[in-house]
C-alpha positions as CSV (number, residue, x, y, z in Angstrom):
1,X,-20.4,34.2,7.1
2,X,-16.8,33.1,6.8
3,X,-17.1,29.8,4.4
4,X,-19.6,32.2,1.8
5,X,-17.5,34.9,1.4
6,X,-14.0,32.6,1.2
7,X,-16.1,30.2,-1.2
8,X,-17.6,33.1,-3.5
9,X,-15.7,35.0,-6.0
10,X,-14.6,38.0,-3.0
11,X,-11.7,39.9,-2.9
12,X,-9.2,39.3,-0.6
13,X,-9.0,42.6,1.1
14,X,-12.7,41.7,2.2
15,X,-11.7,38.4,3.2
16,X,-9.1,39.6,5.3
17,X,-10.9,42.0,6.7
18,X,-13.7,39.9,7.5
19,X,-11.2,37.6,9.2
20,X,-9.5,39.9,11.3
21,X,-12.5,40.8,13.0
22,X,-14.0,37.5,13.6
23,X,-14.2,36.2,17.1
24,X,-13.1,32.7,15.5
25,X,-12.0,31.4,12.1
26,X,-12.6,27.8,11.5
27,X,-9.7,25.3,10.1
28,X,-11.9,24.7,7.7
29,X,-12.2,28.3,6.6
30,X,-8.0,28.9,6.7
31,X,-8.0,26.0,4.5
32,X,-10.3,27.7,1.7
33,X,-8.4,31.0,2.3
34,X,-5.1,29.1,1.7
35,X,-6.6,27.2,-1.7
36,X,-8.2,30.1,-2.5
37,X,-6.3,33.0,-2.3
38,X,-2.8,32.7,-1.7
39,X,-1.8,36.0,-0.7
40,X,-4.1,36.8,1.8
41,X,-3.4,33.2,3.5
42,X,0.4,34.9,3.8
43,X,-1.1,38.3,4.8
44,X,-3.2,37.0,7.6
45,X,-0.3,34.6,8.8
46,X,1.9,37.9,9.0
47,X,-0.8,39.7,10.6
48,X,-2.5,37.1,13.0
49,X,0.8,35.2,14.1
50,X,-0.5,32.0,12.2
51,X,2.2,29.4,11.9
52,X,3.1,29.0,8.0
53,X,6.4,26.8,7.1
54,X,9.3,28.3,4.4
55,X,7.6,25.6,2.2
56,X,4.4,26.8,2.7
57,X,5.6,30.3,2.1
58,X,7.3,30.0,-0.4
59,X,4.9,28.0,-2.5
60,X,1.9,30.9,-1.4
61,X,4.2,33.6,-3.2
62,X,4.5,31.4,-6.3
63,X,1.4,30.9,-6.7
64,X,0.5,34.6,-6.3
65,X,-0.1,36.7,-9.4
66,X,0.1,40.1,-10.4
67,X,3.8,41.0,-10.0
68,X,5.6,42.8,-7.1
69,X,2.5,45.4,-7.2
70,X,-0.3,42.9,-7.3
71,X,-0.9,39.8,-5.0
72,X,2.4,38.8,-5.6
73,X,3.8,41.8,-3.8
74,X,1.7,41.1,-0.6
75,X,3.0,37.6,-0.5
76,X,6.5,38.9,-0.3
77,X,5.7,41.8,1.6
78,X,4.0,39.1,4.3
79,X,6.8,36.9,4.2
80,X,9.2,39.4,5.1
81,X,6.8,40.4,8.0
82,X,7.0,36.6,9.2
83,X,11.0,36.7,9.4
84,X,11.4,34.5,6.7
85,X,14.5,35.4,5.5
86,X,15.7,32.2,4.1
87,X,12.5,32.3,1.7
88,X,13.1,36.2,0.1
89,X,16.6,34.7,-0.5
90,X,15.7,32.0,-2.4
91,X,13.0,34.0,-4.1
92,X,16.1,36.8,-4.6
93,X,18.1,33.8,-6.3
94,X,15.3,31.9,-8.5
95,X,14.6,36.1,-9.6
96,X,18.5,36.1,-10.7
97,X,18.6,32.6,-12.3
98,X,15.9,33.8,-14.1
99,X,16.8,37.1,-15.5
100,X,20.7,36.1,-15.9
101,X,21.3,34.9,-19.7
102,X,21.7,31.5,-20.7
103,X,24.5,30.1,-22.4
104,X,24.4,27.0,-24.7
């Protein structure tokens, strides 16, 4: 029931929840979850252990959307979980390159 539900247009609360109560999770399926939907890869690496690199981290958040409330926000939240420090302070920095003013 795993590939459907990661393969059809399903939130990732349901997704999550689906895989935290399954007896086994294909690589197949973290793979599609990963592609897929971003933040809930980070989420379920936070909350099942899963091995994820900074890279790997770091690249789920920016590719998250919906600010710090939305999907983005979980990714960080998760990373944080996972002890990747060195990731939220690059995130911190890129955050203040960005907002600091440019001069010509």
């Amino acid at each position: 029931m795993l590939p459907e539900l990661v393969a059809q247009d399903t939130e990732g609360w349901i997704v999550s929840r689906a895989v935290l109560r399954a007896a086994t999770v294909t690589e197949r399926v973290w793979e599609a979850v990963f592609a897929r939907l971003p933040a809930t890869y980070a989420y379920l690496c936070a909350k099942t252990g899963r091995s994820c690199s900074d890279e790997e981290a770091l690249a789920l958040v920016n590719e998250s959307e919906g600010g710090f409330m939305g999907d983005r926000g979980l990714a960080i939240w998760a990373v944080g979980q996972m002890g990747k420090l060195q990731v939220l302070d690059q995130l911190r920095a890129e955050l203040e390159d960005a907002s600091s003013p440019r001069r010509f």
